[in-house]
C-alpha positions as CSV (number, residue, x, y, z in Angstrom):
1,X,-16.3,22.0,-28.6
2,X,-16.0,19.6,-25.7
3,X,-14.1,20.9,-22.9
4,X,-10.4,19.6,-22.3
5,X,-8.3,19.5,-19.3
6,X,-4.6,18.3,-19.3
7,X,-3.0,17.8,-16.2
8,X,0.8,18.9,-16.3
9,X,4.0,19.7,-14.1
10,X,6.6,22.3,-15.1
11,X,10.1,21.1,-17.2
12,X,7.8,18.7,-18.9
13,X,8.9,18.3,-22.6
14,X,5.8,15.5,-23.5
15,X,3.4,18.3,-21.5
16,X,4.9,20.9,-23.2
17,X,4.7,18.8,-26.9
18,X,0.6,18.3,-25.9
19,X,0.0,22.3,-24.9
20,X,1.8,23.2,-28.0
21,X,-0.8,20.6,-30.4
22,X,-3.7,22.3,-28.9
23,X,-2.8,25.8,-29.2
24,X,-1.9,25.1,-32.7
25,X,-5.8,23.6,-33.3
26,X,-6.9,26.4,-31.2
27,X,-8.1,24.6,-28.7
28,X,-9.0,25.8,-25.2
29,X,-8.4,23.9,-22.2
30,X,-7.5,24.0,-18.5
31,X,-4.3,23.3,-17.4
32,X,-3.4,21.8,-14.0
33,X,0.0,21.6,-13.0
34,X,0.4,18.8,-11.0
35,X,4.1,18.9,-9.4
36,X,3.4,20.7,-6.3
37,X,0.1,19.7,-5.4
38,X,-0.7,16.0,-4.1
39,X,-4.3,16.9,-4.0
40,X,-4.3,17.4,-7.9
41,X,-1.8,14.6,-8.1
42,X,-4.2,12.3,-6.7
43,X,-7.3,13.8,-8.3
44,X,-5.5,13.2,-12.0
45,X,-4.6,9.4,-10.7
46,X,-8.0,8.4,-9.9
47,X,-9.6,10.1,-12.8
48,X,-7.1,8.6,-15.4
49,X,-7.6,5.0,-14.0
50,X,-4.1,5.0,-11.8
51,X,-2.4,7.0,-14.8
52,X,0.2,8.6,-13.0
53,X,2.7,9.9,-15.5
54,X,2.0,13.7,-17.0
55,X,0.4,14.5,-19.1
56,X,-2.6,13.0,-18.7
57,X,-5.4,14.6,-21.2
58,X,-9.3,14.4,-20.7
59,X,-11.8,15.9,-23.6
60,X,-15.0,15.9,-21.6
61,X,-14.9,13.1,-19.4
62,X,-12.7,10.8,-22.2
63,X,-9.5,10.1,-20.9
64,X,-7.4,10.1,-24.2
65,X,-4.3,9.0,-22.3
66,X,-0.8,11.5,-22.7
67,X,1.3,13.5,-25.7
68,X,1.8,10.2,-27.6
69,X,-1.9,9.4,-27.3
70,X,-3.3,12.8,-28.1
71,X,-0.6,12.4,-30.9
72,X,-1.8,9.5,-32.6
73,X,-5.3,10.2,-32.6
74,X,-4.7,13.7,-34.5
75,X,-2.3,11.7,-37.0
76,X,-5.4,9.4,-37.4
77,X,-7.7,12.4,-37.7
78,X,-9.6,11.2,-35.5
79,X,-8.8,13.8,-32.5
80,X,-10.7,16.6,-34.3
81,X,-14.2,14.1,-34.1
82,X,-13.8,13.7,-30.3
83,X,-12.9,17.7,-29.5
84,X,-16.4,18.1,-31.7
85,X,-18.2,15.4,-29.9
């Protein structure tokens, strides 16, 4: 399974919505809260392409956008393909 890191802050209902989906598919991931740390902050902005809202979701190096995205794509059935890679 590809590796997946979601970047999140605290009181975050979408982040919260996204850890929830992949705990339920029992997939591991890092988490990095963002809402304290600028250097993190910054770090998820460039990698997401000036995303800047949370969460923003990464499996591998895809950048599969936030909750809504990661959302969709498992509605589709397609999120199980990319996790698999």
């Amino acid at each position: 399974m590809k590796p997946v890191t979601i970047y999140t802050r605290a009181l975050c209902p979408y982040c919260w919505r996204a850890v929830k989906l992949l705990k339920k598919k029992g997939v591991k991931f890092t988490e990095i809260d963002v809402g304290m740390d600028s250097a993190r902050r910054a770090e998820m902005i460039k990698r997401a392409n000036g995303g800047s809202t949370v969460p923003q979701i990464f499996i591998g190096d895809l950048h599969i956008g936030g909750c809504d995205d990661m959302v969709a794509l498992e509605q589709a059935g397609k999120l199980d393909r990319l996790l698999q890679g």
